[in-house]
C-alpha positions as CSV (number, residue, x, y, z in Angstrom):
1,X,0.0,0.0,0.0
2,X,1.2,3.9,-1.2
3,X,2.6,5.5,1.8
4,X,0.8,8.7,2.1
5,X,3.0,12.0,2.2
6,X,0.1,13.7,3.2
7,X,-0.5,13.0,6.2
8,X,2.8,13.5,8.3
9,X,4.6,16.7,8.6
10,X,7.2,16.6,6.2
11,X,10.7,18.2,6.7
12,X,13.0,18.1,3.6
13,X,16.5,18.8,5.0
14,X,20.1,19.5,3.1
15,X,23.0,16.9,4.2
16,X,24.7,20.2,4.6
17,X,22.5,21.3,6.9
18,X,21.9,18.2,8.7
19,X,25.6,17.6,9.3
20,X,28.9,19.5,9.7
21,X,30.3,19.3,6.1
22,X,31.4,23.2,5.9
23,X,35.4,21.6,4.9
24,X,34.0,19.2,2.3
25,X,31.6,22.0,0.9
26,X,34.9,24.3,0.8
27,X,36.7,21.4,-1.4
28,X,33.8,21.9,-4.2
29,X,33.9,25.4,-3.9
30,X,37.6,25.9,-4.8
31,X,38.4,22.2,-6.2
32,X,35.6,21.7,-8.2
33,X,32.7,18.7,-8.3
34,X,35.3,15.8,-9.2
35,X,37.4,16.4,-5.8
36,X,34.5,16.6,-4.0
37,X,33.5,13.5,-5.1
38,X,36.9,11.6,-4.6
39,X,37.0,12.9,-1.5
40,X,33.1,11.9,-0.1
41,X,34.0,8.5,-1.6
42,X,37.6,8.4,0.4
43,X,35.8,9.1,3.1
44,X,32.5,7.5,3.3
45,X,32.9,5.5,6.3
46,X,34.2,8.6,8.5
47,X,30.9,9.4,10.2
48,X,30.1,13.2,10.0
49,X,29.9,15.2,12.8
50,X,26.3,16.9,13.7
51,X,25.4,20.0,11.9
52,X,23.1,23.3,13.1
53,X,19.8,21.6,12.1
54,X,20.5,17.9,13.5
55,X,18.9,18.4,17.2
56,X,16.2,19.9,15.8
57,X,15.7,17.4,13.2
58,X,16.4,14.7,15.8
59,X,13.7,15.9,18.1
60,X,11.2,15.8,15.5
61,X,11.4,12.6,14.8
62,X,11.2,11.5,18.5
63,X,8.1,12.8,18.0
64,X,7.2,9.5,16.6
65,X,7.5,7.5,19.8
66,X,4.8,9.5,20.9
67,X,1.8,8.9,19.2
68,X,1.0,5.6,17.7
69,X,0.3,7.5,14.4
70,X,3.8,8.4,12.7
71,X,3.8,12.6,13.5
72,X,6.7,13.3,11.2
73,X,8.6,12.5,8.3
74,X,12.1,13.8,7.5
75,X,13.9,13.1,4.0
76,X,16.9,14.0,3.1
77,X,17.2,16.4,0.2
78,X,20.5,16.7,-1.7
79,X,22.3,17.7,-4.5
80,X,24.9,15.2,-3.9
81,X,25.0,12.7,-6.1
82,X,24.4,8.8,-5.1
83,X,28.1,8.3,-5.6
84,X,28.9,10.7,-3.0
85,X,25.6,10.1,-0.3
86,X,26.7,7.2,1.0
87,X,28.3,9.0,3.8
88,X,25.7,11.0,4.4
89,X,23.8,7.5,5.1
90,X,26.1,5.7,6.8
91,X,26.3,8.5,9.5
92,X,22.5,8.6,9.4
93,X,22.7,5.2,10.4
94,X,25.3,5.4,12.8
95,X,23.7,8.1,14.9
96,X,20.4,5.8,14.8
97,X,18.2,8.8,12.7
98,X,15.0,7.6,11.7
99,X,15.3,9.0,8.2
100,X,14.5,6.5,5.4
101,X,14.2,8.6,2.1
102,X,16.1,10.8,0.1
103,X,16.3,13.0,-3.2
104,X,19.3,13.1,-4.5
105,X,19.8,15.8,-7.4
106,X,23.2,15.4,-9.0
107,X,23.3,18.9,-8.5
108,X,20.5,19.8,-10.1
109,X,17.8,22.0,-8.5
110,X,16.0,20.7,-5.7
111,X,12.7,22.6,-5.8
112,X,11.0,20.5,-8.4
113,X,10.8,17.5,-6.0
114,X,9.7,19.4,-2.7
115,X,5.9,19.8,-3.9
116,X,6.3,15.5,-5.1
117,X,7.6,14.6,-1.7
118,X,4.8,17.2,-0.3
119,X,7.3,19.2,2.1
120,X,5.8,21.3,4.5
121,X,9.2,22.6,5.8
122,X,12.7,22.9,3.5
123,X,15.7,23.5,5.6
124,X,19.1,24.1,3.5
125,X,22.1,25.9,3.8
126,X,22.1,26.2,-0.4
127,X,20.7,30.1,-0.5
128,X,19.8,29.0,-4.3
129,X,17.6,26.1,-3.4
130,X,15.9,28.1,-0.1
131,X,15.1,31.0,-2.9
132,X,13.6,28.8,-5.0
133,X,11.5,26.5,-2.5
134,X,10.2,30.3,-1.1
135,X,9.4,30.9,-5.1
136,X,7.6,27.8,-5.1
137,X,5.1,28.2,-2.2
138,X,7.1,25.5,0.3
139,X,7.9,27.1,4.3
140,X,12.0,27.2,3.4
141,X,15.0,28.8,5.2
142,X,18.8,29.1,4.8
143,X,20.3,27.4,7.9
144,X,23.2,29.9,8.8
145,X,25.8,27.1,9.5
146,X,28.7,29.3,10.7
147,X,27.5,29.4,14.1
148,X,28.7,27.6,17.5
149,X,25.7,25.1,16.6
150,X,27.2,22.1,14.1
151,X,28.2,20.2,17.1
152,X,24.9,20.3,19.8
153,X,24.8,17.7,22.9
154,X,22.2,18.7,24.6
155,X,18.5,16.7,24.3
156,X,16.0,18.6,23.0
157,X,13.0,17.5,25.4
158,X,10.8,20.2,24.1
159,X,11.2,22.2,20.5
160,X,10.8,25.5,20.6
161,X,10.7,26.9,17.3
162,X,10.5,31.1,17.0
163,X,8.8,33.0,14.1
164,X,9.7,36.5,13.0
165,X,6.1,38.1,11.8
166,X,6.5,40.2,8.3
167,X,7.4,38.9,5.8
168,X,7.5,35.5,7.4
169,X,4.8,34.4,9.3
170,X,2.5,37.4,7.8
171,X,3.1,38.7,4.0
172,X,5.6,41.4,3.1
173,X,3.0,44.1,2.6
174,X,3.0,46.0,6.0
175,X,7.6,46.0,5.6
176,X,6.8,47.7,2.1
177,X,5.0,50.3,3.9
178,X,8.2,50.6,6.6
179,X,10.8,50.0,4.3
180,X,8.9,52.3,1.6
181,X,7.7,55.1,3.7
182,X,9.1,54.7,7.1
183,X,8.0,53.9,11.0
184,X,5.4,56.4,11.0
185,X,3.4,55.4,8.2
186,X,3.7,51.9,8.8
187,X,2.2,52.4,12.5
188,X,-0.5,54.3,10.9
189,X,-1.5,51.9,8.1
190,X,-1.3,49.2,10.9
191,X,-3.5,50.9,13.1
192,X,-6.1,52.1,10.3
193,X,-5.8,48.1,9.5
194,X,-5.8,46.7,13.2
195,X,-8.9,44.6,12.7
196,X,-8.1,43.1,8.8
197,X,-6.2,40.1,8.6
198,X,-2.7,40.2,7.4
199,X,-2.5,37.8,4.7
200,X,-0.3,34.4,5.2
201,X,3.0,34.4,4.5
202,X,5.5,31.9,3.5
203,X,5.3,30.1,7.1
204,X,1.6,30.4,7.9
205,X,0.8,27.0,7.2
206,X,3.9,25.7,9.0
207,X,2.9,27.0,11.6
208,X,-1.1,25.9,11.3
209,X,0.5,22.6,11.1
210,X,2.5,22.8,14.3
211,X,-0.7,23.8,16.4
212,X,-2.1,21.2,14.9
213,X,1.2,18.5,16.1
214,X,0.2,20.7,19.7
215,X,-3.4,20.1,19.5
216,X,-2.6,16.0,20.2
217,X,-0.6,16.9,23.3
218,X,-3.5,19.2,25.0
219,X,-3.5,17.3,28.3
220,X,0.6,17.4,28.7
221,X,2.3,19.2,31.3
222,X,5.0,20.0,29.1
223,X,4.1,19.7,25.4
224,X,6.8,18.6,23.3
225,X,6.4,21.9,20.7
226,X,6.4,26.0,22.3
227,X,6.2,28.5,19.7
228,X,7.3,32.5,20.0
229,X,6.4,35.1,17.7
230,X,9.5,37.4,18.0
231,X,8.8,40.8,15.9
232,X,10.1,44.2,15.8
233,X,6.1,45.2,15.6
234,X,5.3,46.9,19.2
235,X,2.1,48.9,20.1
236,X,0.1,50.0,18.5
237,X,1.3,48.0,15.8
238,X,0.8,44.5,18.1
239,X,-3.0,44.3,17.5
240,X,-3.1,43.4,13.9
241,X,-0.6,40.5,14.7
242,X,-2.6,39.2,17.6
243,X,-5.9,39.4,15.7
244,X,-4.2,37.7,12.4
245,X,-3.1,35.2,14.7
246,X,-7.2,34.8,16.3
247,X,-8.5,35.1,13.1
248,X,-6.1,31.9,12.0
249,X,-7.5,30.1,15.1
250,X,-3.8,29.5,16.1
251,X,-2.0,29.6,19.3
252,X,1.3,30.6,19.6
253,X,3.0,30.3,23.1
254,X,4.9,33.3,23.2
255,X,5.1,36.6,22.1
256,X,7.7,39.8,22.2
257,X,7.1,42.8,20.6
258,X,10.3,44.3,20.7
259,X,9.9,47.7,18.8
260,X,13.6,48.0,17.9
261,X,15.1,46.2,21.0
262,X,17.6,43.4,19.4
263,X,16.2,39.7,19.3
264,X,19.2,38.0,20.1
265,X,18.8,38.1,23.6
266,X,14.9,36.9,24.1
267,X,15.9,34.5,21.7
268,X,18.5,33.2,24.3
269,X,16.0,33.2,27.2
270,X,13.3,31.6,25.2
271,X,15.8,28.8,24.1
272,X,14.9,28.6,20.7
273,X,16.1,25.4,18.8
274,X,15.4,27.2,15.5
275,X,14.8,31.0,15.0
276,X,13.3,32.4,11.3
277,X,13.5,35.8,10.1
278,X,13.9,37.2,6.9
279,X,16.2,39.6,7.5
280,X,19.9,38.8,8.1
281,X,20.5,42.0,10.4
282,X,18.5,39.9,13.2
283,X,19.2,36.5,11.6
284,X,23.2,36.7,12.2
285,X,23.1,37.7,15.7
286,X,20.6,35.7,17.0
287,X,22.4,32.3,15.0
288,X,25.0,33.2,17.9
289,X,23.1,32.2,20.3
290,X,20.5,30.3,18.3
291,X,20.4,27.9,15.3
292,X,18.9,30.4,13.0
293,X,17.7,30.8,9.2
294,X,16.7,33.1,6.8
295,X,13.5,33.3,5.0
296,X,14.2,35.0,1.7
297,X,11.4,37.1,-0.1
298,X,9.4,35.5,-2.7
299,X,11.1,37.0,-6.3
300,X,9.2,39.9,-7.1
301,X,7.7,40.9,-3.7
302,X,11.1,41.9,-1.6
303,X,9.4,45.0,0.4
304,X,13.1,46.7,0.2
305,X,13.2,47.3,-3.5
């Protein structure tokens, strides 16, 4: 019988940014494909160390050995080669990853498969293929790898996953305004606007799908997902958000309207296991503290042109 896609959440994830293979990714970039290669295939039973996303990733799936119904499915989603993946396998094995499937490109682009394989949530440290997954409609963002974060040992006993709002969990329309016409006029339109719903943007229904995952845990003292909406948006500004966020009929945990004030810090206290904004001017500092990723703007529609 067809195993049905549809039903679990589906996280497509880069080896790259499932494991620690920034020295093997700087060998293609100055050596070219065919050292690459050699060397993956050299190398191939040298197990891989973690990368920023692999907690995350590895929580997830534990997710499974909650419920009798399988919560979550990860596949891997590469533009190695087969040649070169069975390293990447061999350390999934190794560290005992429940991960089953892959796509593996040739280095070809990877957004044609991510709508086959019905990914809810494409994490890659390829800005090419996080650009085009955006383009395409799929939750995306570009893991920011150069971090303190490619080597975690801590157990994740509860993810906590924080959202910036425009432009990632709400459309881009209200930082055209800001970016456009400045703070003034953005509080104003946002006021005038208060009770209209921003429309969804690229991680709306993500994050629909992640209350949903929360929903089945109702009666736990400490459910295994917290959300935090962490936006520069303060008062008056706030209502809109809160209201979109009614009118979706989805809880988040958490929320910090910071008006300014930088997020790295909250997103320290709130122990975030994965932080999305679309800007890098929050992005970088917060991936000091916190594995982080950018959402890029959907071609056409970046609020700062």
């Amino acid at each position: 019988m067809p195993y049905d896609l549809t039903e679990p959440l589906v996280i497509g994830i880069s080896s790259r940014a499932l494991f620690n293979l920034e020295a093997e990714n700087k060998i293609f970039e100055e050596q070219g494909v065919e050292a690459y290669e050699e060397y993956q295939v050299k190398h191939e039973n040298d197990i891989l160390q973690k990368g920023a996303a692999f907690q995350l990733v590895k929580a997830f799936l534990n997710l499974n050995e909650l419920q009798e119904k399988r919560l979550v499915e990860v596949i891997i989603m590469s533009r190695n080669s087969p040649n070169t993946s069975l390293r990447i396998f061999n350390s999934i094995e190794d560290y005992g990853l429940d991960i089953s499937r892959a796509a593996l490109t040739g280095g070809t682009e990877i957004a044609p498969y991510l709508k086959a394989f019905k990914t809810d949530l494409f994490l890659s440290a390829h800005e090419q293929d996080v650009q085009q997954a955006i383009n395409n409609d799929v939750a995306a963002g570009m893991i920011l790898t150069g971090a303190s974060h490619t080597n975690p040992k801590t157990k994740i006993d509860q993810i906590r996953i924080a959202f910036d709002g425009d432009a990632v969990l709400f459309a881009s329309e209200a930082e055209r305004i800001y970016q456009h016409s400045g703070m003034q006029a953005f509080m104003e339109h946002e006021q005038e606007k208060a009770n209209i719903p921003l429309r969804k943007g690229p991680f709306a229904n993500f994050l629909m799908t992640i209350a949903h995952i929360q929903s089945m845990f109702g009666d736990s003292k400490v459910p295994p997902i917290r959300t935090a909406l962490v936006t520069s948006r303060n008062a008056p500004a706030h209502e809109r958000a809160v209201k979109t966020l009614r009118e979706w009929d989805v809880h988040i945990d958490e929320a910090f309207f910071l008006g300014g004030v930088s997020k790295r810090d909250v997103l320290s206290a709130f122990g975030a296991h994965i932080f999305f904004d679309d800007q890098h001017v929050h992005a970088d500092p917060a991936s000091e503290v916190v594995p982080s990723a950018v959402v890029p703007y959907r071609e056409g529609d970046d609020p700062r042109v």
